[in-house]
C-alpha positions as CSV (number, residue, x, y, z in Angstrom):
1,X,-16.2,9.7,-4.7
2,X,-12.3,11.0,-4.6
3,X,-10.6,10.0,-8.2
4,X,-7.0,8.2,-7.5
5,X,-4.3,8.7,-10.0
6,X,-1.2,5.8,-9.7
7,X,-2.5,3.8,-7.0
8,X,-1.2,0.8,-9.3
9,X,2.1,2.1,-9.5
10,X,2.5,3.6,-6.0
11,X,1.9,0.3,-4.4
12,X,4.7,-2.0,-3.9
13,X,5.8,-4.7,-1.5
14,X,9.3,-5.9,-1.6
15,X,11.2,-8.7,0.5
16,X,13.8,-7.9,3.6
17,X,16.3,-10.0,5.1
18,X,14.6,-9.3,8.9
19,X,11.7,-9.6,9.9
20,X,9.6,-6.4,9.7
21,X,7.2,-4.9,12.9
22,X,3.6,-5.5,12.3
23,X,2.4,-2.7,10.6
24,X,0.7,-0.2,12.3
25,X,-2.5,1.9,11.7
26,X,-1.7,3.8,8.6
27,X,-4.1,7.2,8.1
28,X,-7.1,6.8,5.2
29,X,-6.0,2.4,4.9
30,X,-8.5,0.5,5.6
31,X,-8.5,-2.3,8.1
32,X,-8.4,-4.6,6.3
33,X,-6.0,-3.9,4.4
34,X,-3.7,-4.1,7.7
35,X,-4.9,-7.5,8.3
36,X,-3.7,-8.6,4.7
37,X,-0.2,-7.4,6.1
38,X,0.1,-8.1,9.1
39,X,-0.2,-11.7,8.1
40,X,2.7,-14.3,8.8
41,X,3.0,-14.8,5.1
42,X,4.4,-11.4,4.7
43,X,6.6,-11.2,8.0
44,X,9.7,-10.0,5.4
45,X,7.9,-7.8,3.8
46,X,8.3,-4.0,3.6
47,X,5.0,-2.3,2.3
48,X,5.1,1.2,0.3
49,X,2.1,2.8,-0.2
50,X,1.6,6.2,-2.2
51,X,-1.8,7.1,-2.7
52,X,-2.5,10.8,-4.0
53,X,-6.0,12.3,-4.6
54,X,-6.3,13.2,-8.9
55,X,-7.7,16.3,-8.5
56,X,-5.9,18.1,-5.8
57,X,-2.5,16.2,-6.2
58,X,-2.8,15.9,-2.0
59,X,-1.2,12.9,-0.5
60,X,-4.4,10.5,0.6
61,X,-2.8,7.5,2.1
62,X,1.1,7.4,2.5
63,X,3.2,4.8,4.0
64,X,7.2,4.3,3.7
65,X,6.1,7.0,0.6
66,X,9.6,8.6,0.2
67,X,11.4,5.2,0.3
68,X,12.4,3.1,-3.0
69,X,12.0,-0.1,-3.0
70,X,12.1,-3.4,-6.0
71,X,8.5,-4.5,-6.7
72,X,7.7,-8.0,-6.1
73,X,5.8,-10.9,-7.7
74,X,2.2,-9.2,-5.4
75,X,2.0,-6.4,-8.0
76,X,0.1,-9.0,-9.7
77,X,-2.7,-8.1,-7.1
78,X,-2.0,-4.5,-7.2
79,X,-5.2,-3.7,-9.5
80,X,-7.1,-5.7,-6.5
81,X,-6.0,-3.5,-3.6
82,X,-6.3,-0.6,-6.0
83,X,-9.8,-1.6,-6.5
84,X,-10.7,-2.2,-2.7
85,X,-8.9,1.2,-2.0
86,X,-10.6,3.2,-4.3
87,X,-14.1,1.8,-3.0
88,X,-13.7,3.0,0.2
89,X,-13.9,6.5,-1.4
């Protein structure tokens, strides 16, 4: 199993005034993460996603990586995704 440093602090999702595209298939996420954000709940949302493997340093799962962004009130389920994540390695 692959050891993941800052997956808690990587992860963010922050609000938008437009609707955002329904994510797409992001290298290494797993489905269902996808279907979690692709729901009409979060159809504002903007997700950044900055996974790197502890060992190597190596970028694992990256999406909307380089871009900043104000965490919302989900980073109270941040340890959840970070748990789910880290399973599937």
């Amino acid at each position: 199993m692959r050891r993941l440093t800052g997956v808690a602090a990587a992860i963010a999702l922050a609000g938008i005034a437009a609707p955002a595209a329904e994510a797409a298939p992001v290298p290494g996420l797993p489905p269902e993460a996808l279907t979690v954000m692709n729901q009409p709940a979060y159809r504002h949302s903007q997700w950044n996603i900055a996974v790197r493997d502890a060992a190597t340093g190596a970028p694992v799962i990256s999406l909307n990586a380089d871009v900043l962004a104000q965490p919302g009130s989900a980073n109270d389920d941040v340890g959840k995704v970070a748990a789910s994540i880290q399973g599937a390695y």
